[in-house]
C-alpha positions as CSV (number, residue, x, y, z in Angstrom):
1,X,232.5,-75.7,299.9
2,X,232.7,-78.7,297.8
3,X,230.2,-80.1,299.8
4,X,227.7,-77.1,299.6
5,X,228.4,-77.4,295.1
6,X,227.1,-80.9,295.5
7,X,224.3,-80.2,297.5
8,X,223.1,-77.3,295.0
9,X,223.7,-79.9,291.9
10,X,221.4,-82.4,293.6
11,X,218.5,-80.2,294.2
12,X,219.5,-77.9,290.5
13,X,218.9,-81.9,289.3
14,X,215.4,-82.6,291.4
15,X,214.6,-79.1,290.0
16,X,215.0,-80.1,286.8
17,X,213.4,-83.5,287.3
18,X,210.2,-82.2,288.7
19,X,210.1,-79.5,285.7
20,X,210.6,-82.6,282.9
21,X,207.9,-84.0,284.8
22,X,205.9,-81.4,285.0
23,X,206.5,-80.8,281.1
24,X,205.8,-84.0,280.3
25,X,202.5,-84.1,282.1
26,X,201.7,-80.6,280.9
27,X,202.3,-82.1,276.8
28,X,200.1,-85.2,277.3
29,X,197.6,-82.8,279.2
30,X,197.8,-81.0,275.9
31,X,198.2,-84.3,273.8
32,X,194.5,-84.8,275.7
33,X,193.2,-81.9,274.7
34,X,194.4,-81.6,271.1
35,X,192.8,-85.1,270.4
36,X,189.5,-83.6,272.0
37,X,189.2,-80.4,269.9
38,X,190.1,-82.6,267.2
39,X,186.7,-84.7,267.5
40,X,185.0,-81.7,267.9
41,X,185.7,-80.4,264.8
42,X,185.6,-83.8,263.3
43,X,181.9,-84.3,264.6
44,X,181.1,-80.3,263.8
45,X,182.0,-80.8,260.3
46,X,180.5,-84.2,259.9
47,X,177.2,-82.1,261.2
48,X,177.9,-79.3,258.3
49,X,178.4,-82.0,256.1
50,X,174.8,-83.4,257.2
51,X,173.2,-80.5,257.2
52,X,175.0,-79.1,253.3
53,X,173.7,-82.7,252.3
54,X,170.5,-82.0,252.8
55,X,170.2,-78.9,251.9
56,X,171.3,-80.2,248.4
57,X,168.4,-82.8,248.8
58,X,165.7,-80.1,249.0
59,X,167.0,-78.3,246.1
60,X,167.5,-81.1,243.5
61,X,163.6,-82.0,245.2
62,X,162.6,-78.4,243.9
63,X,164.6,-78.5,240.5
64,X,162.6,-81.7,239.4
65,X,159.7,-80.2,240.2
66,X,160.3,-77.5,238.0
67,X,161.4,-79.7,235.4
68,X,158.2,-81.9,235.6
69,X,156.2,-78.0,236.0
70,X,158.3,-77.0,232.7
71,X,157.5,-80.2,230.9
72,X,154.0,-80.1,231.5
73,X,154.2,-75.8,230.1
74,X,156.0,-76.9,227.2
75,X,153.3,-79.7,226.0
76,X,150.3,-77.0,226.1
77,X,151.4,-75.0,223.1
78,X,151.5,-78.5,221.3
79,X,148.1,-79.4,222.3
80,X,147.2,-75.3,221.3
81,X,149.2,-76.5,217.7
82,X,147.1,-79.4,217.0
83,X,143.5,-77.5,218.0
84,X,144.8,-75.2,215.9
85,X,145.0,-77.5,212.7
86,X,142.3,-79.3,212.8
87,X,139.8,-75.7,213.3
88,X,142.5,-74.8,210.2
89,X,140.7,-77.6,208.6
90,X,137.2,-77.2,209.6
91,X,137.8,-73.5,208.4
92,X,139.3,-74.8,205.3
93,X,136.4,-76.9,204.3
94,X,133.7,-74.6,204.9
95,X,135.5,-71.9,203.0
96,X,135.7,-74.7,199.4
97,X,131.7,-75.2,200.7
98,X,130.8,-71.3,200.4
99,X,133.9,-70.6,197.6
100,X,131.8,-73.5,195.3
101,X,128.0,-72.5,196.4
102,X,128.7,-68.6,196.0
103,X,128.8,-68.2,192.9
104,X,126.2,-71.0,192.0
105,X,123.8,-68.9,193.1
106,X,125.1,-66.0,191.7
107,X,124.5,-67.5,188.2
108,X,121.6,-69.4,189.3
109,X,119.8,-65.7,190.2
110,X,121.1,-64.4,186.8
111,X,119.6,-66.9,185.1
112,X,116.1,-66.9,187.1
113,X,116.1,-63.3,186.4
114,X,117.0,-63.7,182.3
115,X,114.3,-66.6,182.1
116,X,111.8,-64.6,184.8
117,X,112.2,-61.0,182.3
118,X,111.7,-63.3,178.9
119,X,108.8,-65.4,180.7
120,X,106.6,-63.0,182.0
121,X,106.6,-59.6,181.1
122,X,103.6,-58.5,183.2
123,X,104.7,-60.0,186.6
124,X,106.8,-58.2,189.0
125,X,110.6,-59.1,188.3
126,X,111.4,-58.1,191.6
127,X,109.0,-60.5,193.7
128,X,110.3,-63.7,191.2
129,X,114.1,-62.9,191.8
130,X,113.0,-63.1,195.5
131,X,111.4,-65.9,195.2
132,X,114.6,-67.4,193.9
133,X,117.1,-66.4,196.1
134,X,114.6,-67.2,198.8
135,X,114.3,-71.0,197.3
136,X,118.2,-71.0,196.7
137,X,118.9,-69.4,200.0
138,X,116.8,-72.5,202.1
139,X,119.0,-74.9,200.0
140,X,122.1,-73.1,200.8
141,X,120.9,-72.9,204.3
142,X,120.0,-76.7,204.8
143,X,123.9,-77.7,203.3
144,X,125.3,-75.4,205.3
145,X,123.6,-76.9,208.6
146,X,124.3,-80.6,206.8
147,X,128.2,-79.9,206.7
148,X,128.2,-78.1,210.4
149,X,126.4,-81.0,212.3
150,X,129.4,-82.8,210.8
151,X,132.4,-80.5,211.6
152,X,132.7,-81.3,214.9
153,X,133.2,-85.1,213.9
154,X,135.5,-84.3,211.3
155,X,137.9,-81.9,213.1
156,X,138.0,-83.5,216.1
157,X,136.4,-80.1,218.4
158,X,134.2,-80.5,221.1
159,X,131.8,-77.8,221.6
């Protein structure tokens, strides 16, 4: 009996040697393993990473060409605000032209008219205050086209 409780311990201990064995063959099988999934996901997220990158690229391409769209959109109304002035100024200077020639004339007909009724009875007053607006009219005319011609100098527009 003794015997038969010695044999059984010696294979119970074989047993047990080929199971730590086995064990320790099954944990570096799975030491193998873990440190292969591990570079998988090491070299997946090193490809999001690549990929995020330059996805981050393209956009910050795009945003500074919207900037450089946006910059060039915000100088037009500036460019609109100086044509602006300077027609204000050509405007401005044609309107002191007519504001001073205006009424010249208008005293310059009432006075061809008082002199033309005093002057010759007998001849139609209406044909000689034509005659005089007609003559003031050409002068008014020419200085108009005088300070025209130079308008485009002096604002600075191109026709």
């Amino acid at each position: 009996m003794h015997t038969r409780q010695v044999t059984m311990s010696f294979r119970f201990a074989d047993e047990t040697d080929k199971l730590v064995s086995c064990v320790q063959v099954q944990r570096k099988s799975l030491l193998i393993t873990d440190e292969k999934l591990s570079k998988v996901l090491d070299a997946r997220r090193d490809e999001v990473l690549l990929q995020t990158n330059a996805a981050m690229q393209a956009n910050l391409e795009m945003l500074k060409r919207i900037a450089f769209i946006a910059g060039e959109e915000n100088q037009k109304p500036s460019k609109i605000s100086s044509n602006t002035l300077k027609d204000s100024r050509a405007l401005k200077s044609l309107t002191t032209i007519a504001t001073m020639y205006l009424p010249a004339s208008l005293i310059a007909v009432s006075i061809a008219n008082d002199d033309t009724n005093k002057a010759a009875a007998d001849v139609d007053t209406r044909q000689s205050s034509a005659q005089v607006l007609c003559g003031f009219g050409h002068q008014l005319r020419t200085i108009i086209l005088a300070e025209a011609l130079r308008w485009p100098q002096n604002s600075g527009f191109t026709l």
